[in-house]
Steps between C-alpha positions, in 0.01 A plus 500: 500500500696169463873546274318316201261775505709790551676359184186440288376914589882622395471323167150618458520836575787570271325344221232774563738776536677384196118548330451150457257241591625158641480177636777323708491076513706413815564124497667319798606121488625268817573117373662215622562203255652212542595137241591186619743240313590122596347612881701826517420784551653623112380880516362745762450862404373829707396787249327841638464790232284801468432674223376827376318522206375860318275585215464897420297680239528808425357681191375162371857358511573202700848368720614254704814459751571283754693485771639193782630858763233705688714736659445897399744493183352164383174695499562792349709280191193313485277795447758661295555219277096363394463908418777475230400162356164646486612794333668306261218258448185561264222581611246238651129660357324242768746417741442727864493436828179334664291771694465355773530558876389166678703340816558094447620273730479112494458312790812396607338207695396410198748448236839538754412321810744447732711207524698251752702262244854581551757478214603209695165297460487589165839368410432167676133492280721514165758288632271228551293572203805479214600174722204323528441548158818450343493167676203399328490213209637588205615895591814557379508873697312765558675832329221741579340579850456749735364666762428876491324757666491816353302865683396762297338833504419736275468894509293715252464852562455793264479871480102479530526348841473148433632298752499115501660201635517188506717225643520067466677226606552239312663118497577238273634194552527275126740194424542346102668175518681363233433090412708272358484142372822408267510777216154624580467783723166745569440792715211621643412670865272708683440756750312651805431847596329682794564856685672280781795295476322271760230437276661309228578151518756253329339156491227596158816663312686198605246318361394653180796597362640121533174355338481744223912447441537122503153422316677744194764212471297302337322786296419457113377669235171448381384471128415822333201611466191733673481466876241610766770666736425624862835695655568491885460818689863599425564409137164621437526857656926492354234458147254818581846769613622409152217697311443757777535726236143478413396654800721805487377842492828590449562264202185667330636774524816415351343364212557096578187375680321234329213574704485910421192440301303246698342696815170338556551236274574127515827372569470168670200255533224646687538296857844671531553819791785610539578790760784671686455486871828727622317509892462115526736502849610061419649632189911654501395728225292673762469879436302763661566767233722535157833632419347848454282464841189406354269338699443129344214295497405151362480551109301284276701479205299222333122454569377163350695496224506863368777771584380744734789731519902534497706589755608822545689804688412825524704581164366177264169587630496887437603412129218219429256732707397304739628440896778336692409159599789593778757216282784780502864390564814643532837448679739732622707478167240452259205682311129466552383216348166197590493187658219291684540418844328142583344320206208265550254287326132470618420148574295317214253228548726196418530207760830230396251260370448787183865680568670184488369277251621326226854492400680846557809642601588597787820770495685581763861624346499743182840661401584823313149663581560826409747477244289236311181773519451746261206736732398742234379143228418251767750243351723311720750184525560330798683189607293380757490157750220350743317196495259334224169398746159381430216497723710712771809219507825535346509317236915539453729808526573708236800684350693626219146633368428813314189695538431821262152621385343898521460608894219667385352283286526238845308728680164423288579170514436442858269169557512517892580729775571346839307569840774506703766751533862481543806742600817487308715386754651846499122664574547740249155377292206286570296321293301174395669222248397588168470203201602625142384277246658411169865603572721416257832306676763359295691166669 
């Protein structure tokens, strides 16, 4: 039995003995991250934490405690102290511990594969990517970069016998350059990420982030009026997190979900899938089970066009009567709540020719996302900048736009879905390009 385990059975087996029933979140975090400034190395940080993470019911009453120690004290305080906030708590009529007694493991070959960059290789790849690019026309500097690499794993066990694991490495390497020409300055920047530092490269980032940046000088507003818009892969998924809402089990049962009502009805026009797919291994929202241990799978959320089901954890689900989708989170510090893992959109039948005809916009840059999107109506404001195109050419850049309509109401007014997929640079969704029509933008 290794320490970690020895630790896990204490906390466990007092929980029992205490006449409880419990599952412990153990969370463990290595990262190295480093920022560059005027070809200097500017920052360079080591961080290594672990922490413990309890939930306890007992007599339908639910705690939580946490603790950063492991050693016999810690333990006991931690046991101690989620049995007197859940004694102090109400009680939690579908909230309990998942019955069940499975072993997971990821394959560590998988999502943390070993790797030979040294910290000194990866210093001299950010050096020479703030450099190179900060010497570019028209960059004034380049205020946020990095290079990080960040391993975690992840713990769940309970008082059932549930035992999983799982454990990733992941790096990111992202510069946003800021250009100038006299009093007109614009900012944009992009990023790269793979499991291995050696797999991500410079020379696009350099490249795209000093395009997008320097073609904003020279951005405009357009005139006001109703717009076919497509959104690139990041501004467009940035657009589907802010009314995430409408897929929450959780937010049903709370009493704010849109959607509560619409289960097997139609939501979107009918060419448009959309599905969770948590065991897609290219993705970094990879995950083999939920925050509760539940095995995942891939979840069809929307199946041309109409809503096929929320997401849900054992608790969300056990009040709507129906069955975790395995969408459970939950940190060390926090309660039980639902999230989806790796969003994607099934490709559509649209070649450019259809996708990009006409005049459109094309937006790359939207600001105050979420706090211009109300999720329960659909409404939302946005400033927004891209590119005005026609035919697939930029016609000019665009900026100082607004762009505000009904998210929902957009989703029924899809024209075209894309054939071709993209990751957010990120990989934490995939999908196609999707053209709204008539969206109201005001110049």
């Amino acid at each position: 039995m290794t320490v970690q385990d020895d630790m896990i059975a204490q906390v466990l087996d007092r929980v029992r003995q205490a006449g409880a029933s419990g599952d412990l979140i153990v969370d463990e975090k290595e990262s190295l991250s480093l920022k560059a400034r005027s070809g200097q190395l500017e920052e360079q940080s080591v961080s290594r934490s672990r922490t413990l993470g309890l939930r306890v019911i007992r007599d339908g009453q639910v705690g939580i405690a946490f603790s950063e120690a492991d050693d016999d004290t810690a333990l006991q305080w931690l046991v101690d102290q989620a049995l007197l906030n859940a004694h102090f708590n109400k009680t939690e009529e579908h909230e309990r511990i998942a019955e069940l007694s499975a072993t997971l493991h990821t394959d560590d070959a998988v999502l943390c594969p070993q790797s030979s960059m040294t910290a000194e290789q990866r210093i001299e790849r950010l050096l020479d990517m703030e450099s190179t690019l900060a010497a570019r026309p028209h960059i004034r500097n380049v205020p946020y970069n990095g290079f990080a690499e960040r391993q975690t794993a992840r713990t769940v066990a309970s008082t059932h016998g549930l035992r999983a694991t799982s454990r990733q490495r992941l790096n990111y390497l992202y510069a946003y350059a800021l250009a100038a020409e006299g009093e007109t300055t614009a900012m944009a920047g992009w990023g790269q990420a793979a499991r291995r530092g050696e797999d991500v490269h410079a020379a696009p980032i350099i490249e795209r982030a000093h395009d997008q940046a320097t073609a904003l000088l020279s951005g405009k507003p357009v005139a006001s009026g109703h717009y076919a818009v497509c959104f690139d892969p990041e501004t467009q998924s940035d657009l589907l997190s802010a009314f995430g809402l409408a897929l929450s089990g959780k937010a049903a049962c709370d009493g704010v979900n849109p959607w509560r009502d619409k289960l097997g009805k139609p939501v979107a026009v009918s060419g448009l899938t959309m599905v969770d797919r948590p065991l897609n291994t290219e993705g970094f929202g990879y995950a083999l089970f939920d925050a509760e241990g539940t095995p995942t799978a891939e979840t069809r959320l929307i199946d041309q066009g109409q809503l096929q089901t929320l997401i849900h954890n054992s608790a969300t689900a056990r009040e709507l009567g129906t069955r975790s989708t395995g969408h459970a989170t939950r940190g060390p510090k926090s309660g039980l709540g639902v999230s989806t893992h790796q969003l994607a959109i099934l490709p559509g039948t649209a070649d450019d020719s259809e996708l990009l005809a006409g005049d459109y916009l094309w937006l790359t840059d939207l600001q105050g996302v979420h706090s211009g999107a109300n999720a329960l109506s659909g409404n939302f404001s946005f400033g927004a900048s891209g590119y005005l195109c026609r035919d697939g050419q930029r016609l000019h850049p665009v900026r100082g736009i607004t762009v505000a309509g009904n998210f929902y109401q957009m989703l029924q007014r899809i024209d075209a879905i894309g054939k071709q997929t993209y990751w957010t640079w990120g990989r934490s969704s995939c999908m196609p390009t999707l053209r709204f029509a008539d969206v109201a933008i005001s110049g």
